[in-house]
C-alpha positions in Angstrom: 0.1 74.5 -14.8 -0.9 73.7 -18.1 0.7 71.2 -20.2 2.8 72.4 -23.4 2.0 68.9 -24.8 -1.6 69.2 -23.8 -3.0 69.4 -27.7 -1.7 65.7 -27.6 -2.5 64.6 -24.8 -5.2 62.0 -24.5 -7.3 60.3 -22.0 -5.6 57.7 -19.9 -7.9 54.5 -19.6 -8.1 53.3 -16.1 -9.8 50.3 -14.4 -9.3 46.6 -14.4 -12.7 45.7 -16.0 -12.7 43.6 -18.9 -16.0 43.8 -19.9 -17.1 43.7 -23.7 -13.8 42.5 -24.5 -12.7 38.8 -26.2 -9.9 37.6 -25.1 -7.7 34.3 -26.5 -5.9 31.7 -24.4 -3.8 29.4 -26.2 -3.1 26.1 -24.5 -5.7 27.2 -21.7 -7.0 23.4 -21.2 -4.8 23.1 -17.9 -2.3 24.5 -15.8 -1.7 28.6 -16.2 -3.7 28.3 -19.7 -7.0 27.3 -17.2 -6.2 30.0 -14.9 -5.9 32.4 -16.9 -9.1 31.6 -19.0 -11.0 31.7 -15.8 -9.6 35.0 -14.3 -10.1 37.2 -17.8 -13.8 35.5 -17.9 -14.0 36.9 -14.0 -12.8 40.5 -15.5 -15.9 40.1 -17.5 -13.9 39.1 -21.0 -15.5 36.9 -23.2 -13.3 34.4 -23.6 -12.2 31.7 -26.4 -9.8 28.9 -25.4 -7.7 26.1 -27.8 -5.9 23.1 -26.4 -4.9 20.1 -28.4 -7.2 17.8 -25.3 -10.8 17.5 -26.2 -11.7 16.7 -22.6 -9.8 19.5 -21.2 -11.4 21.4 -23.5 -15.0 20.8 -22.2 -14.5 20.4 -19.0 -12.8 24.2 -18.7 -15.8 25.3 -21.1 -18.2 23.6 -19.1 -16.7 25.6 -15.4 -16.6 28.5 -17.3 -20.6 28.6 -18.7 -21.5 27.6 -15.4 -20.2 30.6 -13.8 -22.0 32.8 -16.1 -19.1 33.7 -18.4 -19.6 34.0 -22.3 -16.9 31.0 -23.2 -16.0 29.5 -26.8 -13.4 26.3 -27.5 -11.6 25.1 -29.8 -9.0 22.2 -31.0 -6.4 24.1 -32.7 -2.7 23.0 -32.9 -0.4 26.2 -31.6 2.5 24.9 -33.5 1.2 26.2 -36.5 1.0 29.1 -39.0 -2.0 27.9 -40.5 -3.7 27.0 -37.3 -3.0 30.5 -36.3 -4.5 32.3 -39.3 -7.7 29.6 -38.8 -8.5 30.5 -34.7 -7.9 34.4 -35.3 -10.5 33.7 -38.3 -12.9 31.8 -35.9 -12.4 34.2 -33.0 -13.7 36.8 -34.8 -16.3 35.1 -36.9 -17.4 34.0 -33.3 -17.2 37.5 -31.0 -16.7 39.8 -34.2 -13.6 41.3 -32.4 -10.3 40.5 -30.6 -8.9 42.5 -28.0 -6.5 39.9 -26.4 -4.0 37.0 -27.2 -2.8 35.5 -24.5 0.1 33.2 -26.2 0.1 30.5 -23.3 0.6 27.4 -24.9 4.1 25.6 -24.7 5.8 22.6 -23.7 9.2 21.2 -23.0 10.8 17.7 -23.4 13.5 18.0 -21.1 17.2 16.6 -22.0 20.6 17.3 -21.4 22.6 19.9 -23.4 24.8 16.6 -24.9 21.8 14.8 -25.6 19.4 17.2 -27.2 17.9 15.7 -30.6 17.3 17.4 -33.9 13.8 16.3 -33.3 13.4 17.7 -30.1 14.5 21.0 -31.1 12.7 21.7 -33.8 9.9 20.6 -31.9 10.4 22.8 -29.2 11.0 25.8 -31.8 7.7 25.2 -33.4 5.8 25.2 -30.3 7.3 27.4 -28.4 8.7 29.8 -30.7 7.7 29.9 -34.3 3.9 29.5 -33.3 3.9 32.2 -30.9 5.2 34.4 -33.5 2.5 33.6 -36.2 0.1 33.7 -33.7 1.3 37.5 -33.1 1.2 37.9 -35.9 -2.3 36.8 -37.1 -3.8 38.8 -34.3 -2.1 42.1 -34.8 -3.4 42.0 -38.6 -7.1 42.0 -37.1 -5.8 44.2 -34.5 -4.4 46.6 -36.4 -8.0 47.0 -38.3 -9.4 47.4 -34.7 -7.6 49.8 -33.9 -6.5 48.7 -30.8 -5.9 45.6 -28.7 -3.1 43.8 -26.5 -1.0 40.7 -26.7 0.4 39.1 -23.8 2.9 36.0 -24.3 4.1 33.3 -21.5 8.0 33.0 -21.5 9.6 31.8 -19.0 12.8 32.2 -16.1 14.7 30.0 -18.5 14.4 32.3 -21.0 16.5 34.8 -18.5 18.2 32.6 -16.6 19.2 29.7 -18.9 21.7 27.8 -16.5 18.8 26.6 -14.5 16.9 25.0 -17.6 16.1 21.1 -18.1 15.8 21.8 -21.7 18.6 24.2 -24.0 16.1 24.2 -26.4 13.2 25.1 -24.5 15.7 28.0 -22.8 16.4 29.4 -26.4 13.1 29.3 -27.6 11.8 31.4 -24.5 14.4 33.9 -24.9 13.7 34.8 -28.2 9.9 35.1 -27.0 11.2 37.7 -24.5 13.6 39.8 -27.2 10.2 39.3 -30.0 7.9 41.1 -27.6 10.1 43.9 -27.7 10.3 43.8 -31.4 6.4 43.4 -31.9 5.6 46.2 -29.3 8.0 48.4 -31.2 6.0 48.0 -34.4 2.9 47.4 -33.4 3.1 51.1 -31.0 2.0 53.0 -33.7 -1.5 51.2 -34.0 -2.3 50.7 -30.6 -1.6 47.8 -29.8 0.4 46.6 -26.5 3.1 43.4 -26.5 4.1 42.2 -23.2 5.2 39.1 -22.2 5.0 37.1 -18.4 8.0 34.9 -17.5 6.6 32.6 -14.5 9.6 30.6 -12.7 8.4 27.2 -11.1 4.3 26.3 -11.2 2.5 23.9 -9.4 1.4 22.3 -13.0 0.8 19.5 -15.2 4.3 20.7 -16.8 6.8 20.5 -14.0 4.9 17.4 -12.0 5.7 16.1 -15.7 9.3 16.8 -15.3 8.9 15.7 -11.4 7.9 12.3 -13.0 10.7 12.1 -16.3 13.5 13.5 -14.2 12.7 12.8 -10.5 11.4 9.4 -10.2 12.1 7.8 -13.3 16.0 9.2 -13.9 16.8 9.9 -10.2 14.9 7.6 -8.5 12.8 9.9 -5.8 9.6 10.2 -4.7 7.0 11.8 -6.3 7.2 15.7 -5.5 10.4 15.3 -4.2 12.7 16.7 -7.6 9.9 19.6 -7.6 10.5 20.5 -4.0 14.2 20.4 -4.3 14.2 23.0 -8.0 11.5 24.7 -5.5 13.8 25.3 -2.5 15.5 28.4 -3.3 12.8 30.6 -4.0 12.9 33.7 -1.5 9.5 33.8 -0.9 9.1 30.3 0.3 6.4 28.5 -1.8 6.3 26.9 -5.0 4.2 29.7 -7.4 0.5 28.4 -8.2 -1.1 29.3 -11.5 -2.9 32.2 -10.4 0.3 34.2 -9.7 0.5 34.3 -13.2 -2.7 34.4 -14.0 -3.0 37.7 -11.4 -0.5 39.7 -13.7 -1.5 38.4 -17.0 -5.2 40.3 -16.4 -3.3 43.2 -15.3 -1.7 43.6 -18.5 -4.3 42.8 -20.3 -6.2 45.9 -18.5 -6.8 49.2 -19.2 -4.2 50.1 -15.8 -1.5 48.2 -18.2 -2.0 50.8 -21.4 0.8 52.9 -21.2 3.1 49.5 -20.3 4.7 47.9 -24.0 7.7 45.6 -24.8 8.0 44.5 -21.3 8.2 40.9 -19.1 6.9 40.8 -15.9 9.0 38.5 -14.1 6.6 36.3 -11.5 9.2 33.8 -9.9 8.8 34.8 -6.1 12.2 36.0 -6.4 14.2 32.9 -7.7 15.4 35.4 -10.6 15.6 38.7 -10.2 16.3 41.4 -12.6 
């Protein structure tokens, strides 16, 4: 049977090769940053990476090269409007294109909901959510003159579930990433360009052995790992999640398999939320 929408139908793109395309990872010095870097460069993505850590810098640059992978690097604070503007400028200048922004860089500074600061909110906004969304924004602009591209953004189970978060702030911040994908895949549809964002739950990273360390041992007096095991416990699956979970379904997004997939969030948790 034929179609009665066939004179608009197109071609679906199909395949997880990346090849020919430049991708961005934003805080890809460490953790699911790294592992993401590394598994777009596998796809065959060129790929450009910013921290705010020299050495992690080089030494992920350095893996990368060695491999065979085309890699660039870059100090750039994700924070920042400016800095946002200034990469996208760079990454192009460097690759003459941009296909995909992987918004991975955040933090948290983890306090009570009596106790959080001013300071720590507004710090947490500016890194977690106000950079994200300049960031978005600088790349659909160069995007949009593409023609095409995706962005993929890092929020978080906090984000969805907020009772289990160590930080209100942080919570907030990722929440609003989750309901801004939808808005940027809404109006960025009609160029082409796919939003999505991946919430991870509990990673075997820099960033939770961090909280391990503030919370568990210093605050609670345990042992080290201990605070991280016991968050860790009730995931269905029975393992803590390792970076390349997320890295896994961040490549699938960014692929052509993911093209007819906008404004969603792929939870990758092993169960501990569920929606």
């Amino acid at each position: 049977m034929i179609s009665p929408l066939q004179d608009i139908n197109r071609s679906v793109p199909t395949g997880r090769s990346l090849k020919g395309k430049v991708a961005v990872v934003t805080g890809g010095g460490q953790g699911n940053g790294k592992a993401i870097a590394k598994r777009l460069a596998a796809e065959g993505a060129s790929v450009f990476v910013t921290d705010i850590q020299m050495g992690l810098l080089q030494s992920v640059e350095s893996e990368l090269k060695s491999t065979g992978s085309t890699v660039s690097s870059g100090i750039y604070d994700a924070s920042k409007a400016a800095e946002a503007q200034r990469l996208v400028m760079d990454v192009v200048d460097t690759f003459s294109r941009l296909d995909i922004m992987v918004n991975n860089a955040g933090a948290i500074k983890p306090q009570p909901f009596l106790e959080v600061t001013e300071e720590v909110w507004d710090w947490s906004m500016d890194l977690n959510l106000k950079g994200v969304y300049f960031h978005m924004q600088e790349a659909a602009k160069f995007m949009i003159k593409q023609g095409s591209g995706t962005i993929i953004n890092i929020a978080s189970v906090a984000g969805i579930a907020g009772g289990m978060t160590l930080s209100p702030p942080y919570a907030a911040s990722k929440a609003a990433i989750i309901n801004l994908t939808k808005v940027a895949a809404a109006k960025m549809a009609e160029h082409g360009i796919t939003v999505n964002s991946v919430a991870p739950g509990i990673v075997d990273t820099a960033f939770n052995w961090t909280i391990d360390s503030e919370i568990g041992v210093d605050q609670l007096n345990m042992k080290p790992g201990e605070q991280l095991a016991e968050r860790a416990a009730p995931v269905p699956l029975g393992r803590i999640s390792q970076p390349e979970d997320v890295s896994n379904v961040v490549a699938f997004l960014a692929s052509p398999d993911a093209s007819y997939i906008t404004g969603e969030t792929i939870v990758v948790s092993g169960g501990l939320v569920m929606r």
